[in-house]
N, C-alpha and C positions, 0 to 999 in steps of 0.2 A: 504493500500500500504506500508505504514510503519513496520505493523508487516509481511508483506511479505519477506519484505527487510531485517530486520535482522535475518527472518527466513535463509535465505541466504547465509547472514552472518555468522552465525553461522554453515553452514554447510561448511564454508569455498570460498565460491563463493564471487568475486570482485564485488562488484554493486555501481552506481552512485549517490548519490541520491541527487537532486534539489528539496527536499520539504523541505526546513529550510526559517521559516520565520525569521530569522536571521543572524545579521553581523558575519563575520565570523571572523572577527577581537577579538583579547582581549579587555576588558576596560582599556581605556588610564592606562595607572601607578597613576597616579596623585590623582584620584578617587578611587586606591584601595589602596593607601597611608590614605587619610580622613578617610578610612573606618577603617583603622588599629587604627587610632589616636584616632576613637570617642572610641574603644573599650577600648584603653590602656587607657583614659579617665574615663570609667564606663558609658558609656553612651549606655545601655546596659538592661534601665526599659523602665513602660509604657510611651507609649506621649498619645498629646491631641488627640483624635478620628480623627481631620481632618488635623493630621499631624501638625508637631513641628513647633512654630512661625516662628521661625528663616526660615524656607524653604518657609513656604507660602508667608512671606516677599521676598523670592530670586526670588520665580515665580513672583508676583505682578511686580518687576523688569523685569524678563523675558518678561514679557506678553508686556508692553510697549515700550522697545530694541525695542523685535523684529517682535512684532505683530501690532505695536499702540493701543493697547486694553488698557484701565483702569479698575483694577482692585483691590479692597482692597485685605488684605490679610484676611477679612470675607468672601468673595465671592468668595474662595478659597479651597477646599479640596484635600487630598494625598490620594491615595487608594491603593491598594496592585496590581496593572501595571494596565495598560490600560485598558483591560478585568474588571477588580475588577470595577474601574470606572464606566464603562459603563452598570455593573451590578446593582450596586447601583442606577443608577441614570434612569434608566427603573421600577425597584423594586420602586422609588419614587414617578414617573407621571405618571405610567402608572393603571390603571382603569380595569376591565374584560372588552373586547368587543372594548379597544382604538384602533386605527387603528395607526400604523408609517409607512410611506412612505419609502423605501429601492429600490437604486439604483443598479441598477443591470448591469453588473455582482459584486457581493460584498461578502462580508470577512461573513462566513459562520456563526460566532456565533454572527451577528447582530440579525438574524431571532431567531435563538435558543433562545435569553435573550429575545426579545419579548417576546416571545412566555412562556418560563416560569414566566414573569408577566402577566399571561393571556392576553397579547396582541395581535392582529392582522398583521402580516406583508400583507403589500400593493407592491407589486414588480414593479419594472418600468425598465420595458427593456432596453438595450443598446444593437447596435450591433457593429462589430469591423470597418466595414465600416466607423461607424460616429467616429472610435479612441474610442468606450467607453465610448463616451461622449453623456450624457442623453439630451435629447427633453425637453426643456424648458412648452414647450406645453402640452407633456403627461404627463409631473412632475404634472404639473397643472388641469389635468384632472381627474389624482386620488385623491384630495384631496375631503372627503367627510367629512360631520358634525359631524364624528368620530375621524377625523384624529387628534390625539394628538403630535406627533414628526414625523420628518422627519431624515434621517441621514446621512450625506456627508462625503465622504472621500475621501480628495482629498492632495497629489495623492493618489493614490488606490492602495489597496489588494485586489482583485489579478491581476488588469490589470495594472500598473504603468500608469494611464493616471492623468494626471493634468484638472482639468478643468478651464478653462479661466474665470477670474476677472467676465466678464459681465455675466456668468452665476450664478456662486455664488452669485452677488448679485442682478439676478433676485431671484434664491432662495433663499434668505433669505429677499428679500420683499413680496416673497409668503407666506414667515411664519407669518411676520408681518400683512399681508393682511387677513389673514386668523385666527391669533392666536393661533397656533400651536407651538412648540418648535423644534428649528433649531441645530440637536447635532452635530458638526463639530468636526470629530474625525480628528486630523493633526497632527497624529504618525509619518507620516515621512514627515515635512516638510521643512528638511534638506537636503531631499534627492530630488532636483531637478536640472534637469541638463539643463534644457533650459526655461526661462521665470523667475518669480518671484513667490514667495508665498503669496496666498493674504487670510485672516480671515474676513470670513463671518461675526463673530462680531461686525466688523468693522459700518456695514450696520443696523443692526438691533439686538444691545446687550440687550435688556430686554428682546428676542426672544432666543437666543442666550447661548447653552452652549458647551463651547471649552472645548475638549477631546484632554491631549498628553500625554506623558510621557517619559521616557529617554532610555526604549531599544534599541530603531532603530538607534537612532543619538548618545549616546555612548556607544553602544555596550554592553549594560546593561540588556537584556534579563532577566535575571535571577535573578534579583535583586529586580525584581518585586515591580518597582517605577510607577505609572502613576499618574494626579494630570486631576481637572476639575476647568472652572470656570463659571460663569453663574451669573444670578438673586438668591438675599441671600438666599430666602425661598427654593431655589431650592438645592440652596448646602448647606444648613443646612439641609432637611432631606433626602439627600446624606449621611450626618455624621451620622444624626443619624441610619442610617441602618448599616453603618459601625461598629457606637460603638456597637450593638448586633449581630454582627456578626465577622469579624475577627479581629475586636477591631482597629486596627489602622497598617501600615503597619512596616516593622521591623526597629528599631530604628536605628541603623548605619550604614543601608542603606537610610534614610533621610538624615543624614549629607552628606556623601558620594555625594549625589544628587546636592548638594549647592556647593560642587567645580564643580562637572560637568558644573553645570550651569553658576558659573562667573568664576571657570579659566581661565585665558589668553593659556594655553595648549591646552583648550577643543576647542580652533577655527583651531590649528592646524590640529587635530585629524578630524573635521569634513571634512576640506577641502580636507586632505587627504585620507581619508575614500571615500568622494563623488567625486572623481578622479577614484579610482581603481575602483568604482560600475559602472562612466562613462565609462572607458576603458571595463569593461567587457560587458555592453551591446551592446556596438556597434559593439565588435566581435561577441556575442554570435545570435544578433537578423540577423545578417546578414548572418550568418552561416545559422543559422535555415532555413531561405528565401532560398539562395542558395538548400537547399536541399530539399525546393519545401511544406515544412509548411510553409504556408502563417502568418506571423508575423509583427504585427504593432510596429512599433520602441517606446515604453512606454518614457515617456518624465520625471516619479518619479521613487522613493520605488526601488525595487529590482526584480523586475518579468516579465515574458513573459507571451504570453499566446496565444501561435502560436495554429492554426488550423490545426488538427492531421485526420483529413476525410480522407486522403490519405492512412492511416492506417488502419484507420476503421472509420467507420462513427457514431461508440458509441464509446463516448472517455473514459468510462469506460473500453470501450475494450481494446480500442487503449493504454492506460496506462498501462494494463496487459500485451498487449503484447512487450509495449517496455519496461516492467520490465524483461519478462521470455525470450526474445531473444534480446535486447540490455544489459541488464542489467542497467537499466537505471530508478530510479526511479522518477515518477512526481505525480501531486494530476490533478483529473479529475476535470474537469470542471462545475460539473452534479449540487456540493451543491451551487457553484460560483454563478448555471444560467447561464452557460457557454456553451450552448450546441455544440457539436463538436470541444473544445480547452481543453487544460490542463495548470497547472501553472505550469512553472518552476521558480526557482529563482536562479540567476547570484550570489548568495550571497555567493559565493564557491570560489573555489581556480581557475586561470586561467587554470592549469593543467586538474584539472576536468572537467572545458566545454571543454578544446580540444579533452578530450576523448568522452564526451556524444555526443558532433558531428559526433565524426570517429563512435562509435557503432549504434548512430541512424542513419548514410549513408547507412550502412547495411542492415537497415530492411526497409528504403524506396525506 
């Protein structure tokens, strides 16, 4: 859909597009300040594989602020964003033939990184009925004598659903129950606009490895920061896959990371950041409704993921066509497990949703 769209483009034609898993905002000042200083500093050689003392010390803070988590800074690794993380650390537990448990509907290269650690994905349905929010029951039913991790993301890519306190830590005494590893990716647990953020950690940490990093909450995408924390033996060969691999992530973007993290600016910037993403969902999901895509009002993150059957009942299709007569780009629903919805994300300019609403009136 992407290379449609700037095929498009390039011929001159105006298109929409709501596939950016990203803030559309710059990185606060403040943070591209640090960044400048570590250079004019030389700070500009290798660090240690699991990322420079001084940061994993800032997380270890982090992690107890705002999570209640304890956390040394050994039980600590930085990887090259979120992704890199989450690479690593499937590359580390996972076995030919492990089975990890994946909520679904979910962020498409959970399965993929499986899957190239010869792992098994185990799918567990959601429908938008229940909000996207999984069956405590059949979470429970897939677990078999295989199952090595399970993977939560809450709130979620691509449904923005939160899931409630008492679930998570039903799941994460399934892990403990069971013995399996609880990966709790909370990339955007900043961005929530109704209720509180709770860390499955919390319930069952020798089970227990927390996944975030700093794109979503400071607009840092491309900086390509994300950090994990867990049981030692777990994030020590995390590192060590890292050191023989991209070695460690880019030095003055570590520093850079540690004002994000305790500036006094970086609380500005979130609240205001998670204001305008409020203000645009509740125009954007309400719109959507109004013109008859059924739309659950997402309670995290950045995304919709209205029911497009109206259009067509393959939302492969249905994407197509609101690319070639709305102009209007979205991502189908299909790698989600999203049968009959597509993601949009509100992560755009207000301008923009009032247009992709007037162009998508059109074609429904």
């Amino acid at each position: 859909m992407n290379a449609k769209a700037l095929d498009l483009r390039r011929q001159g034609i105006d298109v929409i597009a709501l596939t950016a898993g990203e803030p559309d905002f710059d990185t606060p000042q403040h943070v591209k300040d640090a960044a400048c200083r570590a250079l004019a500093e030389g700070k500009t050689k290798y660090t240690p594989p699991a990322g420079i003392p001084e940061l994993r010390e800032a997380l270890a803070r982090k992690f107890k602020r705002e999570n209640g988590l304890d956390y040394q800074p050994d039980q600590i690794t930085v990887g090259a964003g979120g992704k890199g993380v989450l690479y690593n650390l499937f590359q580390a537990v996972l076995d030919p033939g492990d089975e990890v448990i994946i909520l679904a509907p979910f962020w498409v290269s959970y399965s993929a990184q499986v899957e190239l650690a010869a792992g098994v994905p185990v799918i567990v349905r959601s429908s938008a009925e229940s909000g996207f929010i999984p069956d405590l029951e059949d979470v429970a039913a897939a677990v078999s004598p295989r199952t090595k991790a399970m993977i939560v993301n809450s709130p979620s890519n691509p449904t923005g659903a939160v899931y409630p306190p008492e679930l998570l830590r039903g799941l994460a005494e399934l892990a403990a129950k069971h013995g399996f590893f609880l990966v709790s990716d909370e990339i955007y647990e900043h961005l929530i606009y109704e209720g509180e953020h709770f860390s499955p950690g919390l319930v069952a940490p020798e089970w227990t490895i927390t996944v975030n990093g700093v794109a979503k909450t400071y607009a840092m995408t491309g900086w390509r920061i994300g950090y994990a924390a867990g049981p030692k033996e777990i994030i020590s060969a995390m590192t060590k896959i890292q050191g023989q691999s991209v070695t460690h992530p880019t030095s003055f973007a570590q520093w850079a990371t540690i004002s994000a993290l305790e500036s006094p600016e970086s609380l500005s910037f979130i609240e205001s950041s998670r204001a305008a993403f409020r203000r645009r969902r509740d125009f954007f999901a309400k719109g959507l409704n109004e013109l008859g895509l059924p739309t659950n009002l997402p309670h995290g993150a950045f995304y919709v993921m209205p029911n497009v059957s109206v259009i067509d009942p393959d939302e492969l299709k249905a994407a197509e066509i609101m690319l070639e007569e709305a102009r209007v780009v979205v991502v189908p629903g299909t790698d989600f497990v999203a049968p009959g919805h597509v993601r949009m994300s509100y992560a755009t300019s207000d301008e923009n949703l009032e247009k992709a609403l007037e162009r998508l009136a059109k074609i429904v």
